[in-house]
Backbone as ProteinMPNN parsed JSONL, in Angstrom:
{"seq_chain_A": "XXXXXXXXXXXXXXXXXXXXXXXXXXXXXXXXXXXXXXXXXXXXXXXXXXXXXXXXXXXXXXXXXXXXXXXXXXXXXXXXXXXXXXXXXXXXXXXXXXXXXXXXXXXXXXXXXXXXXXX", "coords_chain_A": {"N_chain_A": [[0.851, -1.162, 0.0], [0.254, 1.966, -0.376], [1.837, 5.459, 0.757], [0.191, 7.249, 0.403], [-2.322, 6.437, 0.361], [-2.438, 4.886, 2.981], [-3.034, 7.201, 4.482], [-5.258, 7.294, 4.214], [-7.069, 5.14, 5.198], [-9.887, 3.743, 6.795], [-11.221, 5.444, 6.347], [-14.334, 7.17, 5.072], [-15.507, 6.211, 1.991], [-16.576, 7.582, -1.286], [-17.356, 5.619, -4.319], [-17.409, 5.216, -8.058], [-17.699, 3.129, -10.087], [-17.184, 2.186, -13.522], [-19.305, 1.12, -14.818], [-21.423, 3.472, -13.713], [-21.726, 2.745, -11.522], [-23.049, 4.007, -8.215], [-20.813, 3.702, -5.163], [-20.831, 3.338, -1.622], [-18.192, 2.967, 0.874], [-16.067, 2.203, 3.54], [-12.813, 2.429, 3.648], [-10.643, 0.169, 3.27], [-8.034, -1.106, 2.105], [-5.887, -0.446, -0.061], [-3.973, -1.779, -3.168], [-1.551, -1.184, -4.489], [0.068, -2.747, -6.101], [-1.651, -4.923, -6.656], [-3.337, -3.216, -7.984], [-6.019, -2.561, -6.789], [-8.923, -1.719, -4.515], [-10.298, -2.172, -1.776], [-13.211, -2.095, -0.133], [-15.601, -1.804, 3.125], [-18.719, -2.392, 4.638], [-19.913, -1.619, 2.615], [-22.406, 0.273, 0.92], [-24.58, 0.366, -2.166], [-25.19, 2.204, -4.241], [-26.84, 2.302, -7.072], [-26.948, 3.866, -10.51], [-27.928, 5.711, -10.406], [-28.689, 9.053, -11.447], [-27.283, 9.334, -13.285], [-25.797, 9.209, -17.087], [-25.8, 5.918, -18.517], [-25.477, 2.61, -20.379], [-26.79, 0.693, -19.113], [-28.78, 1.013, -16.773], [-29.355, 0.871, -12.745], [-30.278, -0.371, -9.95], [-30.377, 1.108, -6.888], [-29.106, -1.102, -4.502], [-30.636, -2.706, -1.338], [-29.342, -4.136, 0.3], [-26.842, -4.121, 2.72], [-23.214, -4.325, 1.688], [-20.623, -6.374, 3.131], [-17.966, -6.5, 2.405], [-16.153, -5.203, -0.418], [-14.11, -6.153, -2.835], [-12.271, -3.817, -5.556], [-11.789, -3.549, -8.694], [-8.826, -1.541, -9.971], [-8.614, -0.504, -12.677], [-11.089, -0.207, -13.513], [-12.637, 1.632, -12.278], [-14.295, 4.173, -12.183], [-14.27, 6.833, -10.452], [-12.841, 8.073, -7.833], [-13.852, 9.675, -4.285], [-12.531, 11.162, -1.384], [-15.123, 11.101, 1.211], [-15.137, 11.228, 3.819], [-13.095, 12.058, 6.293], [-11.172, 9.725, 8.808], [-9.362, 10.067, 10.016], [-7.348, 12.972, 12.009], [-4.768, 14.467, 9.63], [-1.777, 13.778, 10.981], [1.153, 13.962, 10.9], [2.726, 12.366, 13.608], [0.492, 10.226, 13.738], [0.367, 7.469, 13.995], [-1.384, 5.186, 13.988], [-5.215, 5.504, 14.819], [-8.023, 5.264, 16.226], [-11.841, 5.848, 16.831], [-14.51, 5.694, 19.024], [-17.931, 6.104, 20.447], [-18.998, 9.28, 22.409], [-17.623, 9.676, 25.131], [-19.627, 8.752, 28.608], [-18.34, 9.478, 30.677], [-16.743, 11.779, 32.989], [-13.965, 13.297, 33.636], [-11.986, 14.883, 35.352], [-10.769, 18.146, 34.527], [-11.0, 17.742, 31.546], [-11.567, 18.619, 28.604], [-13.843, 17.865, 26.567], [-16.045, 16.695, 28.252], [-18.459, 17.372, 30.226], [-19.856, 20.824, 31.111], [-18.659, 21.585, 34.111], [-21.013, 22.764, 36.915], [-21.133, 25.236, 39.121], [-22.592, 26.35, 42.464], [-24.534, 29.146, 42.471], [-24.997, 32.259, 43.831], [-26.479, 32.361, 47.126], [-29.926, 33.134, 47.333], [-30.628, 35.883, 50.344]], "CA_chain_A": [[0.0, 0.0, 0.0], [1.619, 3.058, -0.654], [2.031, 5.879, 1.989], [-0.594, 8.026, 0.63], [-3.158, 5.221, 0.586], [-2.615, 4.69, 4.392], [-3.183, 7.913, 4.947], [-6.744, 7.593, 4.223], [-7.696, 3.803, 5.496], [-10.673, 4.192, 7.884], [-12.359, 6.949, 5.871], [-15.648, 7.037, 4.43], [-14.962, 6.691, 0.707], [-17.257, 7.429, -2.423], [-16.477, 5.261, -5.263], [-17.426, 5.266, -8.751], [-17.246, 2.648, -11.088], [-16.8, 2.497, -15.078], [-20.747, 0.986, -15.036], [-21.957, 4.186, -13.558], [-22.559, 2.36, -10.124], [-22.01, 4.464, -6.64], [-20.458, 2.855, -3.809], [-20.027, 4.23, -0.338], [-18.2, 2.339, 2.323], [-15.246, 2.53, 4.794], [-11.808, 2.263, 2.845], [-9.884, -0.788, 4.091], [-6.847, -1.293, 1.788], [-5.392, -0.189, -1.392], [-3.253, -2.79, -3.081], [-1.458, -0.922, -5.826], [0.921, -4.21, -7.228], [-2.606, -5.58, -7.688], [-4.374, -2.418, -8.501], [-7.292, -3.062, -6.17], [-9.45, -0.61, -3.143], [-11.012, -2.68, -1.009], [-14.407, -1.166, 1.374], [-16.431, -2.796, 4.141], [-19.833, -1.767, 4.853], [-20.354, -0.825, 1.256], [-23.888, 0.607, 0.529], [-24.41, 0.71, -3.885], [-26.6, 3.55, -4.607], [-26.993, 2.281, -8.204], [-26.319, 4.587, -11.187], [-28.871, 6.916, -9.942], [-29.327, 9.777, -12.991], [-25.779, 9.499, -14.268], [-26.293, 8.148, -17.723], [-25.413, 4.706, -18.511], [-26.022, 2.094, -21.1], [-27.611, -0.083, -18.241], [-29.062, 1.349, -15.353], [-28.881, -0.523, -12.072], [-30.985, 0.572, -8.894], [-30.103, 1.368, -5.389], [-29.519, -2.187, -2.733], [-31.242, -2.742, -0.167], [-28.197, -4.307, 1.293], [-24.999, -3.159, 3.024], [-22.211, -5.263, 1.599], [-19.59, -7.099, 4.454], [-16.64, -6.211, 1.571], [-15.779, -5.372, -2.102], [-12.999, -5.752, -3.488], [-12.767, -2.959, -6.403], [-10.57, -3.52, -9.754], [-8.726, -0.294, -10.061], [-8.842, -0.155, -13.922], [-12.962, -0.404, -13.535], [-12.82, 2.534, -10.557], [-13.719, 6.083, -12.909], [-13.615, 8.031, -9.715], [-13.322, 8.029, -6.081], [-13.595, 10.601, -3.726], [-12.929, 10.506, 0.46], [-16.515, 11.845, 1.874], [-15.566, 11.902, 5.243], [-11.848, 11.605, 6.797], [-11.148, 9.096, 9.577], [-8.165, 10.973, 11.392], [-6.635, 14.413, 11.611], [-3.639, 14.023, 9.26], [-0.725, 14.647, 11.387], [2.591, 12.767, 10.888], [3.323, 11.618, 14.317], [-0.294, 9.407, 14.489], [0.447, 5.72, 13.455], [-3.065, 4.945, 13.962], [-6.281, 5.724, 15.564], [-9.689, 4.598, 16.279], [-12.831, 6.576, 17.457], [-15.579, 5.263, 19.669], [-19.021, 7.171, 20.827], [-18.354, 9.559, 23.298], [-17.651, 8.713, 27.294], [-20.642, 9.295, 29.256], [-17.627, 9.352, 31.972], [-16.121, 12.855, 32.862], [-12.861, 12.967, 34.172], [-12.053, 16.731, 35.549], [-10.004, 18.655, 33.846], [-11.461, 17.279, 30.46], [-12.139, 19.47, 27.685], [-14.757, 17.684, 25.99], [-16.885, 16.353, 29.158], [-19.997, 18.689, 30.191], [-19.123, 21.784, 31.587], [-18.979, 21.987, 35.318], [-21.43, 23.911, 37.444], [-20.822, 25.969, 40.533], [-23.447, 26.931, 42.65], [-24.265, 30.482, 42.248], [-24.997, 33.208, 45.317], [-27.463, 31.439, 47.714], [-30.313, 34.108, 48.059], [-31.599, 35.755, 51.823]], "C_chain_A": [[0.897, 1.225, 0.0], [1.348, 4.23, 0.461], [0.614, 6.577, 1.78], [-1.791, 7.784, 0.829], [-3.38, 5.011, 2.325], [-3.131, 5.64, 4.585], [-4.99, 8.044, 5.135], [-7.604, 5.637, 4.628], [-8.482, 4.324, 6.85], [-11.548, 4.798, 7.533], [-13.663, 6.622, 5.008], [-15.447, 7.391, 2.389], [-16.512, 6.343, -0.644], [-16.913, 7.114, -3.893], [-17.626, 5.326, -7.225], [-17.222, 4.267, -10.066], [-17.548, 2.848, -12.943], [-18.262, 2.259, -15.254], [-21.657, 2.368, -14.366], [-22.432, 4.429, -11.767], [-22.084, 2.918, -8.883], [-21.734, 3.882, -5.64], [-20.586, 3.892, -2.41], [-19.727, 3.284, 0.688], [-16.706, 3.408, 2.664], [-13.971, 1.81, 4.017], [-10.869, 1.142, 3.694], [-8.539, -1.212, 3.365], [-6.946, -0.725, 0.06], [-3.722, -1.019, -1.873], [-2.38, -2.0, -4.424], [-0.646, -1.917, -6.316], [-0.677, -4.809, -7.127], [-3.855, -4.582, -8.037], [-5.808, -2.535, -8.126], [-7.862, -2.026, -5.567], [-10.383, -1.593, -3.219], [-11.581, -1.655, -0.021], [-15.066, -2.482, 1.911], [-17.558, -1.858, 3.876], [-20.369, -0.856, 4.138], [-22.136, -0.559, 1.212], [-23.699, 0.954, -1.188], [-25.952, 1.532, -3.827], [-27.046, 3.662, -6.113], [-26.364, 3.631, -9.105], [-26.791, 5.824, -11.184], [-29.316, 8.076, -11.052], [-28.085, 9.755, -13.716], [-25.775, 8.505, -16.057], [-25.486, 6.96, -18.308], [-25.889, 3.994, -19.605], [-27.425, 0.907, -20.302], [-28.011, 0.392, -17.365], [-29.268, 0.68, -14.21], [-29.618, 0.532, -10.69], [-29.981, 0.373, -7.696], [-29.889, -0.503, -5.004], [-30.188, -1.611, -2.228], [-30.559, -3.552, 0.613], [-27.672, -3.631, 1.472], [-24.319, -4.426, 2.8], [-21.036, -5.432, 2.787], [-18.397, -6.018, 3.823], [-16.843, -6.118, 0.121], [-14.75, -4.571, -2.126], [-13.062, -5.219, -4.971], [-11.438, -3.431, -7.308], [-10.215, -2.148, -10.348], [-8.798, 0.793, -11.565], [-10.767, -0.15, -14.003], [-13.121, 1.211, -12.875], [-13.136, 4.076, -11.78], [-13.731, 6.981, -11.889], [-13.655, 7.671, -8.242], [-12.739, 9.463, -4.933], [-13.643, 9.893, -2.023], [-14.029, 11.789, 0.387], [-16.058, 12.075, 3.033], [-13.654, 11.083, 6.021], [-11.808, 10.841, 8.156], [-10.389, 9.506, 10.521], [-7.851, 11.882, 11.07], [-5.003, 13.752, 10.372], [-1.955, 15.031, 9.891], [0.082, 13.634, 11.323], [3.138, 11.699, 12.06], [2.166, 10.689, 14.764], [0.108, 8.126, 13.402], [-0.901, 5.575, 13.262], [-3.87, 4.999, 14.927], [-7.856, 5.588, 15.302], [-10.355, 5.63, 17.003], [-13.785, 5.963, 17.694], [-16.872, 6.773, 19.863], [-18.553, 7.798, 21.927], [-18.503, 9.305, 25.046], [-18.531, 9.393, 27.624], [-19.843, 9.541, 30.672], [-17.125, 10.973, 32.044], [-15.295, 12.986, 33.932], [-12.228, 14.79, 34.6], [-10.738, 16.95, 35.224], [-10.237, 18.494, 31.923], [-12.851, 17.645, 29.56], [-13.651, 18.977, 27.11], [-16.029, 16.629, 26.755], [-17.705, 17.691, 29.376], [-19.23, 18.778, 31.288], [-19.481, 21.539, 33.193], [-19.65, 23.135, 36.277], [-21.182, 24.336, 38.816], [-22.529, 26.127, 40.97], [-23.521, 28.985, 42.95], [-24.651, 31.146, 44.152], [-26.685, 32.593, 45.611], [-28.549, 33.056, 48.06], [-31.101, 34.275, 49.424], [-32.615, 35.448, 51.585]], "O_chain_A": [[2.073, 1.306, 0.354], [0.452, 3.869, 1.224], [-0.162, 6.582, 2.735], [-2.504, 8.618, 1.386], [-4.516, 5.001, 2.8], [-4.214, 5.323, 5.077], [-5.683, 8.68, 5.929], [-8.672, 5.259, 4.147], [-8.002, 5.045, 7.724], [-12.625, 4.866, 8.125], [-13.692, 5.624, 4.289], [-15.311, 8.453, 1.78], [-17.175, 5.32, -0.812], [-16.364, 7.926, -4.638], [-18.816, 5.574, -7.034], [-16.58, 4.695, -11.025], [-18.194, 3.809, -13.363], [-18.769, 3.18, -15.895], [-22.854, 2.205, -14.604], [-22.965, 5.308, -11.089], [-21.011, 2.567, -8.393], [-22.725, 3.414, -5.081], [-20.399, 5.108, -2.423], [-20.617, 2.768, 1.364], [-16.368, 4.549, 2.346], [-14.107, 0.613, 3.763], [-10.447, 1.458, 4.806], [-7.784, -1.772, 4.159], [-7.905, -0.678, -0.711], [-2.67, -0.937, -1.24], [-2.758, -2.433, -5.512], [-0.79, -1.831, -7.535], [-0.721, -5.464, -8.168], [-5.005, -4.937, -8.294], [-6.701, -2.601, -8.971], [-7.354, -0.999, -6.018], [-11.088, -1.919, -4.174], [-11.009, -0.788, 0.639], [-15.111, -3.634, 1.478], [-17.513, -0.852, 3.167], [-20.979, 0.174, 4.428], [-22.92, -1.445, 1.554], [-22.794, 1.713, -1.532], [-27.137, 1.415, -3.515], [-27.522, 4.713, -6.544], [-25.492, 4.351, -8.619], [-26.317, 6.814, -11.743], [-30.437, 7.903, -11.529], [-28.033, 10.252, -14.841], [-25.753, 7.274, -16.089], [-24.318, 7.246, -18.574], [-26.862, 4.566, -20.095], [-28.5, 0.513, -20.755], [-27.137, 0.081, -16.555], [-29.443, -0.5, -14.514], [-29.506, 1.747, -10.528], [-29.013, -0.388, -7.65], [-30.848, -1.156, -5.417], [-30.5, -0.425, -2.337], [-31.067, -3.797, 1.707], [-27.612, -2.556, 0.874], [-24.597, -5.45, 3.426], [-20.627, -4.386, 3.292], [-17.971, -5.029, 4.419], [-17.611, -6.864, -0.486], [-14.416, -3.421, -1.837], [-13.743, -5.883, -5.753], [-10.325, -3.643, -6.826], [-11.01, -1.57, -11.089], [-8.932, 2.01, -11.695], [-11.305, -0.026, -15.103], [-14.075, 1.834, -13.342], [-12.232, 4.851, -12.091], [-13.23, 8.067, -12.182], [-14.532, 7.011, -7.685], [-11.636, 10.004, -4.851], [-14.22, 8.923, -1.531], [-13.955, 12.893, -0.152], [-16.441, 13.13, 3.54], [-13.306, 9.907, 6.125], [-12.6, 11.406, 8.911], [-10.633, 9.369, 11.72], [-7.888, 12.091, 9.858], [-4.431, 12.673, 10.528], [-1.371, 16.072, 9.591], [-0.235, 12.493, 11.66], [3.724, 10.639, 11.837], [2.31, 10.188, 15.879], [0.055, 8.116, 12.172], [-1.433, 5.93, 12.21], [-3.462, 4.592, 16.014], [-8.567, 5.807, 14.321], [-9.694, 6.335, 17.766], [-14.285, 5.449, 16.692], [-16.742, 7.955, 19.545], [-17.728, 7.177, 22.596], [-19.365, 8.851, 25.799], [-18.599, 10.555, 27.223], [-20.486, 9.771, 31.696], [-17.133, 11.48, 30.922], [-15.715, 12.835, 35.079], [-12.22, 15.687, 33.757], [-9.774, 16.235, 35.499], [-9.569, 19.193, 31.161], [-14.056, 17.393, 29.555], [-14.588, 19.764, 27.243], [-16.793, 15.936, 26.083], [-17.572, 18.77, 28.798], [-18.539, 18.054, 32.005], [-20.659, 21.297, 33.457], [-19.088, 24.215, 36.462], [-21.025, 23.43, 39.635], [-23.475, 26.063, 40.184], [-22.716, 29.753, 43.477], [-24.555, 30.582, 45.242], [-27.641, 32.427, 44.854], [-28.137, 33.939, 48.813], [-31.92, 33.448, 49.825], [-33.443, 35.304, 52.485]]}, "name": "protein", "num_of_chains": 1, "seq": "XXXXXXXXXXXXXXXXXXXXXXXXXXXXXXXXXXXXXXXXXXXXXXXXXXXXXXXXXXXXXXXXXXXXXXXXXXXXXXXXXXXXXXXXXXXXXXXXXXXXXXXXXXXXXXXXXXXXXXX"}
């Protein structure tokens, strides 16, 4: 996989193939010696108004995996980035957020005081 490829594994990617057909999953590898992009939790949104010789509707699945042949691929865009891109993160995962709040911690609910008790 090549560096710039990592950089985006995790991310929400919108793909494009040569039949017209949209993909959207979660980018899991790019193989360039076999010219591949593999997604999980693909959703195909068919060819929708783009025109085509075949037209091909929406699933009503979510695919596990597809593996994509990169000569087929006419475009792919990232929709939605998975990490900040900063050089010193190897890798990182994101969960929902902690219902825990730990003091001193920016992104826990704000702490209240009590205000002036009135006579």
């Amino acid at each position: 996989m090549s560096e710039t490829g990592t950089n985006f594994v995790g991310s929400k990617i919108s793909l494009i193939s040569k039949a017209g057909i949209r993909y959207l999953g979660t980018l899991v590898n790019i193989n360039a010696s076999e010219s591949t992009v593999a997604l999980e939790n693909v959703v195909s949104f068919g060819t929708e108004n783009r025109p085509c010789p075949t037209p091909y509707p929406p699933s009503k699945s979510t695919y596990n995996y597809i593996k994509f042949r990169g000569t087929d691929i006419a475009d792919l865009h990232v929709f939605e980035q998975s990490q900040p891109q900063d050089p010193a993160i190897i890798e990182a995962t994101q969960g929902p957020p902690s219902s825990h709040h730990m003091p001193g911690n920016p992104m826990g609910p704000p702490e209240m005081s009590p205000g002036p008790i009135p006579n």
